[in-house]
Backbone as CSV, one residue per row, in Angstrom:
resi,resn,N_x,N_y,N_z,CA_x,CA_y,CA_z,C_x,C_y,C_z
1,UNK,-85.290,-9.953,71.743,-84.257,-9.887,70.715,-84.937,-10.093,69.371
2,UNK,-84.856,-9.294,68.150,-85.304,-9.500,66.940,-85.259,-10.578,66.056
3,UNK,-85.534,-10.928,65.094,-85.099,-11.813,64.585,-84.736,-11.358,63.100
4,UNK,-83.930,-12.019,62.594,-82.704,-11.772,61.177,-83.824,-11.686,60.298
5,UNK,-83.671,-10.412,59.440,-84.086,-10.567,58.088,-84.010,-11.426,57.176
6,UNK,-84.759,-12.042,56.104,-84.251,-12.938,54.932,-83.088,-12.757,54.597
7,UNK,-82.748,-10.781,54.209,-81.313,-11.004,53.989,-79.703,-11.375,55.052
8,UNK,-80.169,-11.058,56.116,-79.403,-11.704,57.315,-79.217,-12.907,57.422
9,UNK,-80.204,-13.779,57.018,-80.392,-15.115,56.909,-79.573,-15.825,55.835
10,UNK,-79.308,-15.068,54.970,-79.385,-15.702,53.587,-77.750,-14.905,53.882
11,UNK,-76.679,-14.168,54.534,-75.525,-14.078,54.138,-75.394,-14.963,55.906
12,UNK,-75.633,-15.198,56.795,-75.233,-16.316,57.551,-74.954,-17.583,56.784
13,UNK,-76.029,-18.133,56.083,-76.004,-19.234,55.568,-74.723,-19.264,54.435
14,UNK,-74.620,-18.110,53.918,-73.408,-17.984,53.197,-72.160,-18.507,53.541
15,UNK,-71.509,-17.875,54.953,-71.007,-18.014,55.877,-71.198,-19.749,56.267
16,UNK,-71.203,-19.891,56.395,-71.455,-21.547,56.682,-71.335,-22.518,55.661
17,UNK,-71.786,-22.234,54.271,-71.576,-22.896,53.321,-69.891,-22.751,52.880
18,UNK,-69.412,-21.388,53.221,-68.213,-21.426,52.801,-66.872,-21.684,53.657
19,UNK,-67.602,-21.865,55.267,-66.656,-22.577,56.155,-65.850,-24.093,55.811
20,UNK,-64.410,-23.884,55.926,-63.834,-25.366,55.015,-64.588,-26.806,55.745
21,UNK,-64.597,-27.774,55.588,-64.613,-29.030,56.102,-63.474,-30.182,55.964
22,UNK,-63.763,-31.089,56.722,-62.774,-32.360,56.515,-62.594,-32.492,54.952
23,UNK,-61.267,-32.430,54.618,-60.656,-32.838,53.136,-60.854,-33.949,53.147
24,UNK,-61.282,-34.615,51.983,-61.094,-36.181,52.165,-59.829,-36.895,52.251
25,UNK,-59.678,-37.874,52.564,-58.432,-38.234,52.341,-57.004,-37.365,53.725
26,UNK,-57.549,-36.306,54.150,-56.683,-35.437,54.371,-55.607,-36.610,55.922
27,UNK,-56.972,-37.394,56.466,-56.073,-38.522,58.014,-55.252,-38.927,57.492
28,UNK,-55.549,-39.842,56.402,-54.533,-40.722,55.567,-53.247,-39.882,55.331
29,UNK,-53.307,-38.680,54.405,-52.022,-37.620,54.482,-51.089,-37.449,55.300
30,UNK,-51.579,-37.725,56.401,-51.113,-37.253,57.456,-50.448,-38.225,57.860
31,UNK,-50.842,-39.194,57.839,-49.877,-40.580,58.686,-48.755,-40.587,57.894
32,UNK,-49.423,-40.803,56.117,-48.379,-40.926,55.544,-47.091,-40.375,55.583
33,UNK,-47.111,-38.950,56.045,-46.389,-38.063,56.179,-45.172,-38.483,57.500
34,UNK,-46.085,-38.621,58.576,-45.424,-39.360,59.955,-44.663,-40.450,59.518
35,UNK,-45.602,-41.664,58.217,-44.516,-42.688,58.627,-42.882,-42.785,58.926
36,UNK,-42.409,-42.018,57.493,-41.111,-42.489,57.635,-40.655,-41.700,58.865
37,UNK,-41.093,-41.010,59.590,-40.514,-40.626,61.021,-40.510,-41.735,61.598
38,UNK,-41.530,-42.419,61.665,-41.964,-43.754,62.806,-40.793,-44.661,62.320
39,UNK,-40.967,-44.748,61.215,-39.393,-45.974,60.665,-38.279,-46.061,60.684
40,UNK,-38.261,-44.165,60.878,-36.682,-44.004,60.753,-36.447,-44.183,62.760
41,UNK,-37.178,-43.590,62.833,-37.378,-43.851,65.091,-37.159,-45.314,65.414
42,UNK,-37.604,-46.360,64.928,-37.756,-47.786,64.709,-36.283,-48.826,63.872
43,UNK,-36.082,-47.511,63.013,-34.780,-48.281,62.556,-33.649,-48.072,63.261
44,UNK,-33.570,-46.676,64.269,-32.463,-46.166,64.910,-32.211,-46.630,66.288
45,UNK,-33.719,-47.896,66.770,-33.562,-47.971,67.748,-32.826,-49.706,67.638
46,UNK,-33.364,-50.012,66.435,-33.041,-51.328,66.031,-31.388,-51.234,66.063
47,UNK,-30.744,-50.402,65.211,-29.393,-50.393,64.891,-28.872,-49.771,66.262
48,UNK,-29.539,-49.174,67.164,-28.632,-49.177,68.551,-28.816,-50.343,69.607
49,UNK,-29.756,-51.306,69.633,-29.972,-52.440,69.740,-28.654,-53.252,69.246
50,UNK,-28.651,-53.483,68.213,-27.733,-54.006,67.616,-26.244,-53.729,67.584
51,UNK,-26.026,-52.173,68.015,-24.421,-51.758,68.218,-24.327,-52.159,69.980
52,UNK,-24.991,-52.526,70.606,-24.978,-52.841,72.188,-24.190,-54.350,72.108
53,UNK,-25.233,-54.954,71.075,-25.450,-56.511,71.051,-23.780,-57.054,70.712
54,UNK,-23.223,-56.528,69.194,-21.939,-56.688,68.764,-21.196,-56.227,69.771
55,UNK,-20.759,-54.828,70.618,-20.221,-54.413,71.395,-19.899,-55.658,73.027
56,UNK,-21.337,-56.146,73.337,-21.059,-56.805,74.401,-20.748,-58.384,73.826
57,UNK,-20.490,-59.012,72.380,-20.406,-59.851,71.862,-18.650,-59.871,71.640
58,UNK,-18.420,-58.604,71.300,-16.654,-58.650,71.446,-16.131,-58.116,73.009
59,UNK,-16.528,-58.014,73.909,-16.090,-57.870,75.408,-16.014,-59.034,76.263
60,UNK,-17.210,-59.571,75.644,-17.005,-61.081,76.463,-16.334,-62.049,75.783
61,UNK,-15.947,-62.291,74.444,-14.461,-62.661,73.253,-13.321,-62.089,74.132
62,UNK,-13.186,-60.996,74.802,-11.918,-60.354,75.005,-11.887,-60.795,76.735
63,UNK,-13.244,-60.920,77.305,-13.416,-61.480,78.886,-12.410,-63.088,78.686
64,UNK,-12.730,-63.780,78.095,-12.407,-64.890,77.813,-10.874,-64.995,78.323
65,UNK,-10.538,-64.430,77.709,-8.788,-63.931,77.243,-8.708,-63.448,78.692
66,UNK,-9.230,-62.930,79.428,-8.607,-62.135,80.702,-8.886,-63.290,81.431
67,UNK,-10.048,-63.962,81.854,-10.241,-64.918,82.761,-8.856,-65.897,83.409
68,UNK,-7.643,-66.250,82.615,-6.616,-66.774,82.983,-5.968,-65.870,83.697
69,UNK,-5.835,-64.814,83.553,-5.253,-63.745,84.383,-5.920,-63.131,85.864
70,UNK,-7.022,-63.472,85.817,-7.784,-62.987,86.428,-7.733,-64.440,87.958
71,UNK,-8.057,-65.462,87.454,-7.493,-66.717,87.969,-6.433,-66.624,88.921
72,UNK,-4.879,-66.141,88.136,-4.163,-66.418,88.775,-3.906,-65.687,90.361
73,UNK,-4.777,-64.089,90.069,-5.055,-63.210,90.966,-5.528,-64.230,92.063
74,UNK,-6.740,-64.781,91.792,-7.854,-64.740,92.870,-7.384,-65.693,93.816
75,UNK,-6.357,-66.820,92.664,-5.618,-68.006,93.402,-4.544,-67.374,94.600
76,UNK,-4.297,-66.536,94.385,-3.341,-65.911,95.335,-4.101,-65.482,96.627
77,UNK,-4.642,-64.333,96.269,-5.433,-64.395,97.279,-6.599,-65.037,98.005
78,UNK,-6.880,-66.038,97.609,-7.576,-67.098,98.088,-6.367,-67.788,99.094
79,UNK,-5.575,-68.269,98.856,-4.373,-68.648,99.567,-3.532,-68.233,100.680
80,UNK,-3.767,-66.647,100.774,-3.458,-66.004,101.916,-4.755,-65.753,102.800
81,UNK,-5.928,-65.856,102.053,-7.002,-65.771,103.035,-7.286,-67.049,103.684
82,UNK,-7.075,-68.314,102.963,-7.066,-69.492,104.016,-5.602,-69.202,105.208
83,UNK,-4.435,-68.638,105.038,-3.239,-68.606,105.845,-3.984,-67.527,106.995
84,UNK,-4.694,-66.470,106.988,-5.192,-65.441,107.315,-4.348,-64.711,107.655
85,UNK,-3.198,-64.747,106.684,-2.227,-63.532,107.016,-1.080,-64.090,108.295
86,UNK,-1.330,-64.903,108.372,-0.271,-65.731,109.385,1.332,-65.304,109.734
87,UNK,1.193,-65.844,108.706,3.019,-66.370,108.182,3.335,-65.213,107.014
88,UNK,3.893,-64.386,107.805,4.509,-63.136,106.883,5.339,-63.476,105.489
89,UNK,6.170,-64.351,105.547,6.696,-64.811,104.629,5.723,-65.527,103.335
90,UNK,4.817,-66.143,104.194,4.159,-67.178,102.433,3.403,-65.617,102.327
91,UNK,3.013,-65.036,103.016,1.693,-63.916,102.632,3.183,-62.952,101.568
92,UNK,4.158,-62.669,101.639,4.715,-61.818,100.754,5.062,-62.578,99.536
93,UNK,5.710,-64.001,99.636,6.150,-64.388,98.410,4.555,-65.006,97.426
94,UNK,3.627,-65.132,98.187,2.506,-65.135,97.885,1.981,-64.225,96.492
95,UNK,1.699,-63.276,96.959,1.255,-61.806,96.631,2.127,-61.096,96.051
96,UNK,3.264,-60.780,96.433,4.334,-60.482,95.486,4.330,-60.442,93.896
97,UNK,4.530,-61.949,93.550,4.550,-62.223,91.611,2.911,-61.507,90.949
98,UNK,2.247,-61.351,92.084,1.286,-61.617,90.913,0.355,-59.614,91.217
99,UNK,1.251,-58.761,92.006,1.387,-57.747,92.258,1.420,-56.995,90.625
100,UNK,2.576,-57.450,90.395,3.051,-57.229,88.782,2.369,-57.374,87.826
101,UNK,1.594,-58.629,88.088,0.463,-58.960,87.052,-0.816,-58.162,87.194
102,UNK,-1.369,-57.577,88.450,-2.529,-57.202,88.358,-2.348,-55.567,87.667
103,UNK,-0.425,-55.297,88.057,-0.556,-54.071,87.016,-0.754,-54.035,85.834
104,UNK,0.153,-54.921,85.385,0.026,-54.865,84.078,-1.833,-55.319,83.686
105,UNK,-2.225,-55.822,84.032,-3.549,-56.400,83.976,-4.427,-54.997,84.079
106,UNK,-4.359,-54.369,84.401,-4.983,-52.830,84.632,-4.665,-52.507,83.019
107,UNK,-3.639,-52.351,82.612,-2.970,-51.401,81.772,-3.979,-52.117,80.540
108,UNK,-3.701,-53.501,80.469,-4.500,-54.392,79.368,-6.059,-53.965,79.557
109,UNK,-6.342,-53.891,80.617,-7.817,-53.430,80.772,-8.072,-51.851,80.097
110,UNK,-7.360,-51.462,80.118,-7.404,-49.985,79.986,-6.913,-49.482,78.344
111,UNK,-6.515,-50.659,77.495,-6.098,-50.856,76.137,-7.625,-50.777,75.269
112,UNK,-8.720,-51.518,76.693,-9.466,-51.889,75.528,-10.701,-50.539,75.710
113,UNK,-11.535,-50.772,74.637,-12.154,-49.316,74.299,-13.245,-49.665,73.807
114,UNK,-14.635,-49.942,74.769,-15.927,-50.267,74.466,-16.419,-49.363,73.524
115,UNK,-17.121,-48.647,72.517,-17.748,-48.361,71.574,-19.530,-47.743,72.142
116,UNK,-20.108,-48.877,73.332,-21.280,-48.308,73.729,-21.215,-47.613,74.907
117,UNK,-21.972,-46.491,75.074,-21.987,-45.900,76.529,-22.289,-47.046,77.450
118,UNK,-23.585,-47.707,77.864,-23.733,-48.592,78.758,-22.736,-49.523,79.167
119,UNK,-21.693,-49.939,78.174,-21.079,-51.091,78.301,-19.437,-50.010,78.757
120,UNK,-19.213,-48.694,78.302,-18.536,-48.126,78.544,-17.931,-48.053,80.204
121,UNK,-19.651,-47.496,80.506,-19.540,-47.598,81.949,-19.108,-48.841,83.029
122,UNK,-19.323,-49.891,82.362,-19.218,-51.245,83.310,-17.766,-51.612,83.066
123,UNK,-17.012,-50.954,81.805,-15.962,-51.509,81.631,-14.937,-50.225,82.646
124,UNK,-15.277,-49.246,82.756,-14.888,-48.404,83.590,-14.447,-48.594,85.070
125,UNK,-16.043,-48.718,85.434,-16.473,-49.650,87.046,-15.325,-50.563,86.834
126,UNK,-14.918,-52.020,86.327,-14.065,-52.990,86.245,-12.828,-52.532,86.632
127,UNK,-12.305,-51.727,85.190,-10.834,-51.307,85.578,-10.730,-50.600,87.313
128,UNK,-11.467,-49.947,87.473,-10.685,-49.356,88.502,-11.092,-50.558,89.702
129,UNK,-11.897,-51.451,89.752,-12.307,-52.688,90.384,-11.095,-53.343,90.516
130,UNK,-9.943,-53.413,89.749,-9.070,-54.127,89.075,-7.943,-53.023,89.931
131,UNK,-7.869,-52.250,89.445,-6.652,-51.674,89.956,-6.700,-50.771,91.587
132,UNK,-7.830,-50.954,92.199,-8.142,-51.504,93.376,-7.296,-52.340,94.233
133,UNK,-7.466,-53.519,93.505,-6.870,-54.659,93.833,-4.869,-54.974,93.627
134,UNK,-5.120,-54.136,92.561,-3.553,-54.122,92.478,-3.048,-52.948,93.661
135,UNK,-3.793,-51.666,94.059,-3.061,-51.213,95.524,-2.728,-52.039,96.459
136,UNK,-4.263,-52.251,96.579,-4.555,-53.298,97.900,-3.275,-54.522,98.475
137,UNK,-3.232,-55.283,96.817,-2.020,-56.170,97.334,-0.803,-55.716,97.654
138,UNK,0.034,-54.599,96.938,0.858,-53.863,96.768,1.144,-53.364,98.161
139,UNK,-0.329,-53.193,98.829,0.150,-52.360,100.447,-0.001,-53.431,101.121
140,UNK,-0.224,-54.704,100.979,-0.415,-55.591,101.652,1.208,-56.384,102.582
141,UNK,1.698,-56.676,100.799,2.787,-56.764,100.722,3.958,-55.834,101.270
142,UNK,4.006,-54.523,101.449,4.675,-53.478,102.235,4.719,-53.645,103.415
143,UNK,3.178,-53.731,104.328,2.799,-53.628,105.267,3.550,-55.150,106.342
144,UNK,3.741,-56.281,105.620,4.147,-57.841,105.415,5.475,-57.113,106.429
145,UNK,5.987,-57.044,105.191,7.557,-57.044,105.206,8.007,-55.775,106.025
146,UNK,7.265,-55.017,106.805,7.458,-54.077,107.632,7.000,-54.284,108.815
147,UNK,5.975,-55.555,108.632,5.667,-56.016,110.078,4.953,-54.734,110.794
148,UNK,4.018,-53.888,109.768,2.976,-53.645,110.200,1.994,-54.063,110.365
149,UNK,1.337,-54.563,111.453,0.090,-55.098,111.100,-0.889,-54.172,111.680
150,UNK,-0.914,-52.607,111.809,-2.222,-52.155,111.836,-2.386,-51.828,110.305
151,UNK,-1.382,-51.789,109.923,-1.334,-50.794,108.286,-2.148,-52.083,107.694
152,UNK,-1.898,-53.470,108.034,-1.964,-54.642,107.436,-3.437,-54.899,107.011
153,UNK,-3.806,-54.743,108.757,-5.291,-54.984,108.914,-5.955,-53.900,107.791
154,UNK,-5.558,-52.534,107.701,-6.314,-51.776,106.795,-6.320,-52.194,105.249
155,UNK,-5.269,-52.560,104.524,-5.040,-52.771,103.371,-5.683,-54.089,103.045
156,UNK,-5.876,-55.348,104.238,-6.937,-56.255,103.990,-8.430,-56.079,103.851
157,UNK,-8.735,-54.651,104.539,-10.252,-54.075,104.268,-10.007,-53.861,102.902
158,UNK,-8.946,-52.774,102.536,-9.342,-52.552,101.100,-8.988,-53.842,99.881
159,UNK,-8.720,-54.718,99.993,-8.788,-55.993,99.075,-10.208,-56.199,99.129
160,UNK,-10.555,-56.128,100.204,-11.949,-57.239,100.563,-12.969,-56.238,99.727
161,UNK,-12.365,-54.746,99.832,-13.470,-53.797,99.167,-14.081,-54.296,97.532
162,UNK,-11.901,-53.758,97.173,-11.606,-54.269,95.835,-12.819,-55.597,95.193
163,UNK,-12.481,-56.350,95.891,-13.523,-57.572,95.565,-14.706,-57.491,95.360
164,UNK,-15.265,-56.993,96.109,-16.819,-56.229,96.451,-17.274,-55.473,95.078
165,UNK,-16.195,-54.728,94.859,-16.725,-53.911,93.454,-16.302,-54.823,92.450
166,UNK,-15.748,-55.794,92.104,-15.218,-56.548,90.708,-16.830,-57.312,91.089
167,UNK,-17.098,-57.634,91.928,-18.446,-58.292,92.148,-19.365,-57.915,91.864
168,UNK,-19.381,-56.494,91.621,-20.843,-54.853,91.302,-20.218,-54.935,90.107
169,UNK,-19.300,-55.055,89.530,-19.279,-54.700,87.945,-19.628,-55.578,87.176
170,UNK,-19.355,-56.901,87.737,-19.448,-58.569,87.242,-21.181,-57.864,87.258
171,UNK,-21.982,-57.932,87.945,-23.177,-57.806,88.133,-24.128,-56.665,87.174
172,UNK,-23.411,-55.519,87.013,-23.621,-54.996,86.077,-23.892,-55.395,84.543
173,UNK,-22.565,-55.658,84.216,-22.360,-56.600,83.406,-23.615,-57.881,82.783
174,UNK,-23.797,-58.553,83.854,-24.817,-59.530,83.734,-26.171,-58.716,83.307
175,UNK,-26.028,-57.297,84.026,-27.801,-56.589,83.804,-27.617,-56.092,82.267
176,UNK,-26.601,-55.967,81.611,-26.885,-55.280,80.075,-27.163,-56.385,79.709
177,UNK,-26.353,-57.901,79.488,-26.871,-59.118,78.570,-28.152,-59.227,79.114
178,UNK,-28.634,-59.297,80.015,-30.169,-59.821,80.027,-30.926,-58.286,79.236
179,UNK,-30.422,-57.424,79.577,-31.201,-56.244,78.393,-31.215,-56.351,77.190
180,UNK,-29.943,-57.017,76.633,-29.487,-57.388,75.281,-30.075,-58.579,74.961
181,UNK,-31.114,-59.386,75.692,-31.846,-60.798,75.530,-30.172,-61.764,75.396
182,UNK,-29.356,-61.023,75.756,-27.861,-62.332,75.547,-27.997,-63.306,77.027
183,UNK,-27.201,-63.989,77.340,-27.097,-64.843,78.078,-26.621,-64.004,79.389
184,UNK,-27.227,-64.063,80.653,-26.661,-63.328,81.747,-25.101,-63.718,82.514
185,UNK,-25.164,-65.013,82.337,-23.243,-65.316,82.727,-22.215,-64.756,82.609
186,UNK,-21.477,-64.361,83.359,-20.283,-63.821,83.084,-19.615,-65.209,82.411
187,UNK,-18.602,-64.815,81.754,-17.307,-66.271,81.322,-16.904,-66.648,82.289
188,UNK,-16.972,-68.121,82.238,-16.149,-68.855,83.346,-14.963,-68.263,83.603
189,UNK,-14.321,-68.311,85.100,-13.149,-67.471,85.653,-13.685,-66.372,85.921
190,UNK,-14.346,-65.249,86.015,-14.376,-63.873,85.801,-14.953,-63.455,87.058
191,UNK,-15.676,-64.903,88.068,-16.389,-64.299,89.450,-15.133,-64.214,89.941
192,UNK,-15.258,-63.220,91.087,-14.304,-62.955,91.919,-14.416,-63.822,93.303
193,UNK,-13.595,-64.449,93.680,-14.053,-65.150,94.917,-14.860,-64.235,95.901
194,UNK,-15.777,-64.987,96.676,-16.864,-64.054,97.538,-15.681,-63.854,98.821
195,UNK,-15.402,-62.368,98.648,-14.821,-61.747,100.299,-15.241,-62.114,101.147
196,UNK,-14.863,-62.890,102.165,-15.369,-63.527,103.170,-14.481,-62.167,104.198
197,UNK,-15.008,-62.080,105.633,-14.467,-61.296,106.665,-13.879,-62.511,106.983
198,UNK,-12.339,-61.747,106.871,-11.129,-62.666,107.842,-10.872,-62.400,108.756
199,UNK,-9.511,-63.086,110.071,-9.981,-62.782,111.058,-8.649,-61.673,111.127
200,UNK,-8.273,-60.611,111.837,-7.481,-59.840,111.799,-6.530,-60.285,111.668
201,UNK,-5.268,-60.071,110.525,-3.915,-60.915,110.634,-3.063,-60.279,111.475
202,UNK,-2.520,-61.440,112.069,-1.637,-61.666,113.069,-0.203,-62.006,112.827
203,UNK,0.704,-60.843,113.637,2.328,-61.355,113.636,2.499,-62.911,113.276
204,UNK,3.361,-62.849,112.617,4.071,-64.958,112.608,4.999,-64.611,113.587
């Protein structure tokens, strides 16, 4: 292979001298340019941080307020689950008054209107956790006073379900505050008594 003339030589080198290089300054440009992306990414995550934090700060203000209601539920049925469905009579006048309440208690649940998706969802899960429980008793009570007791036995599975999920939402619940660095407790009142398997209720 030959080798380049002086003048071959001398327009390569041309070529090379006039290839660009690193601008000075040009890295620095560049970040600068990125920052306010990075800040504004940083500020948007801060202020959704913060719309979680207020959001689950007025739910558990408004948990508070339900916990008496929620009480009077569990007292009921805590009361027919020590009877185990016995005595048809205490199991209806039992369950009965407070039938009314877990509706209306739905409806109040269903007034209120979380603001964050995450917290959206758990308040979702709840209500229908909630109005679960208001079938459940509702057929409980039917089933009572008709002196069904296969219908009986079924509508006590679905309480026990009911429970099960107010227990998955309660739990939920607990997993956003520990995301939110808030306190993981639900408000006093708000566990659901643990469904214990009862024993099949029986004619009085």
């Amino acid at each position: 292979m030959g080798t380049l003339s002086s003048k071959q030589r001398g327009a390569v080198s041309s070529k090379e001298a006039a290839a660009p290089g690193p601008v000075p300054g040009q890295g620095r440009a560049s970040f600068l340019l990125l920052l306010p992306l990075f800040c504004l990414l940083l500020s948007g995550c801060a202020s959704r941080e913060g719309a979680i934090k207020e959001d689950l700060t007025e739910y558990l203000d408004k948990a508070r307020l339900w916990a008496t209601t929620e009480e009077r539920i569990n007292t009921a049925i805590a009361a027919v689950r020590r009877d185990q469905f016995v005595h048809d009579d205490f199991v209806s006048n039992t369950l009965k008054p407070v039938v009314g309440i877990a509706q209306t208690y739905v409806k109040e649940l269903e007034s209120h209107h979380p603001r964050t998706a995450p917290l959206i969802n758990v308040h979702n899960e709840y209500i229908e956790a909630w109005r679960a429980h208001y079938f459940a008793m509702a057929a409980i009570v039917d089933a009572v006073e008709k002196k069904d007791y296969i219908q009986l036995a079924k509508d006590n599975s679905d309480l026990l379900e009911a429970q099960r999920s107010v227990s998955d939402a309660l739990a939920d619940l607990a997993r956003l505050l520990r995301e939110a660095k808030m306190r993981p407790e639900p408000p006093p009142g708000q566990t659901a008594p643990s469904p214990q398997p009862s024993a099949t209720p029986a004619p009085s």
